[in-house]
N, C-alpha and C positions, 0 to 999 in steps of 0.2 A: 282357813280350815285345812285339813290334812288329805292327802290325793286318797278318793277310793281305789282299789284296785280292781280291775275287771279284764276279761278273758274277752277276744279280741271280738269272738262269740257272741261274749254275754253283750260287749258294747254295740256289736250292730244289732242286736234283739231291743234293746233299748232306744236305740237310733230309731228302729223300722216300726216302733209303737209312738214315739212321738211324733211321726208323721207323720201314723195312722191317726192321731187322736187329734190332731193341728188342724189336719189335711182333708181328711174326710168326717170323723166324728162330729164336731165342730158345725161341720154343714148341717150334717143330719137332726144333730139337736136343736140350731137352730129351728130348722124348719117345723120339727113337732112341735115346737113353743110358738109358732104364728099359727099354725093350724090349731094347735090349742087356744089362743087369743080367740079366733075366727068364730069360733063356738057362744061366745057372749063372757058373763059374768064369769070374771077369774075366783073370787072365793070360794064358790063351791065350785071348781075343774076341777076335776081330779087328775084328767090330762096335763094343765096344765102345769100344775103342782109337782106331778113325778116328769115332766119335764127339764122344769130350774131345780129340781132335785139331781136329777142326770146333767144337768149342765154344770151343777156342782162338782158331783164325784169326779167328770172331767174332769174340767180346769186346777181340779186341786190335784187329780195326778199329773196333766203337764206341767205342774210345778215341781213335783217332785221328779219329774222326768230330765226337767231343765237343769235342777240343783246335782243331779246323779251325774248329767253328761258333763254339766263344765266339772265336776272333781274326778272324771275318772282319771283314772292313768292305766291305760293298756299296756297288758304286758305278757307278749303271745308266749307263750309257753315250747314253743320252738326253739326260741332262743334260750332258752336258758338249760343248764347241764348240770349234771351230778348227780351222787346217788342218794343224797338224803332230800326229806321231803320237804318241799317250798311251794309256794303260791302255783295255782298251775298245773302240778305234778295230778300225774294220774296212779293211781294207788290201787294196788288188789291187794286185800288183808284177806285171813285165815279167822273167823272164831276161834277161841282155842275150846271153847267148849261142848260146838255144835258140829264145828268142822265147816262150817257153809261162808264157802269164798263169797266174798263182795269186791267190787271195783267202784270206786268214787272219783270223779275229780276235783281239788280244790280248786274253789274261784271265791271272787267276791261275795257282798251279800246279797246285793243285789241281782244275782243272774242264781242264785242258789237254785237248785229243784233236785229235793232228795229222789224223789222218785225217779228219777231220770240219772240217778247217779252224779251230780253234782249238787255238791256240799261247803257251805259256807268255811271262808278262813276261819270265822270266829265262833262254828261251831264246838261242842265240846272236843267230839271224834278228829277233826283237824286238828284243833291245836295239841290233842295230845301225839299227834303222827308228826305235826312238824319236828326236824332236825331228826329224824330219823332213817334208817336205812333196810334196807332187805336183809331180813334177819332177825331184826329186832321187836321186839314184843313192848307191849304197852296196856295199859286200863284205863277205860273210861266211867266213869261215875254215872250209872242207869238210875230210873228210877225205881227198876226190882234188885237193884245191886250193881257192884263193879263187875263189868267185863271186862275179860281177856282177849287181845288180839295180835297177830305175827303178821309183821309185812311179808308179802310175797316178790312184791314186783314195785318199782315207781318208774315210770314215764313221761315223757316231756313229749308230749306230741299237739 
């Protein structure tokens, strides 16, 4: 399979929930599923039901946590230079329409959180800023229409 990429960030945020969810989680679910048993007749618990329900949603994301970590491939954005836009890069664009600067960082997709200003590679708005530079203008395909936008600035921090 192909290496994710991930911000050095995103990968210990991922790190520190699989260890929450192994480490601690794990424990706790176990234990409302014996205190749930302890009640008598499991077909009608309803403890214990949303229990092995939570014990599900777990364990199926430590799988996904497990599959994310062995493909990452970190790649701290300190090291890397130049001035058009690449994995990493921290971007402040221009609307052209509104005028209303935004800053984003590209990282993987896993560590995304638009509201926080970090935005997936494989979103739309990234890949049309990738190979780009301060100065340059580009469009994104919205769902009220194409917008316009000017890079301002990219950073590797």
């Amino acid at each position: 399979m192909d290496k994710i990429p991930m911000t050095p960030t995103g990968h210990a945020a991922l790190t520190e929930e699989y260890r929450r969810r192994t480490a601690e989680d794990r424990r706790t679910i176990i234990a409302a599923i014996s205190e749930a048993r302890a009640h008598g007749d499991l077909s009608e618990n309803a403890e214990y039901h949303a229990a092995k329900e939570q014990q599900s949603l777990n364990e199926g994301r430590i799988q996904e946590l497990e599959s994310l970590l062995a493909l990452a491939e970190v790649v701290d954005p300190k090291s890397i230079s130049g001035s058009t836009v690449k994995f990493g890069a921290t971007v402040k664009i221009v609307d052209d329409n509104t005028d209303e600067e935004k800053k984003y960082q590209i990282v993987g997709d896993a560590e995304a959180d638009a509201s926080n200003g970090r935005i997936s590679i494989s979103s739309p708005i990234a890949r049309a800023m990738i190979g780009k530079a301060v100065g340059d203008a580009f469009e994104v395909a919205a769902p009220g229409g194409s917008r316009g936008y000017e890079i301002l600035e990219v950073k590797y921090i």
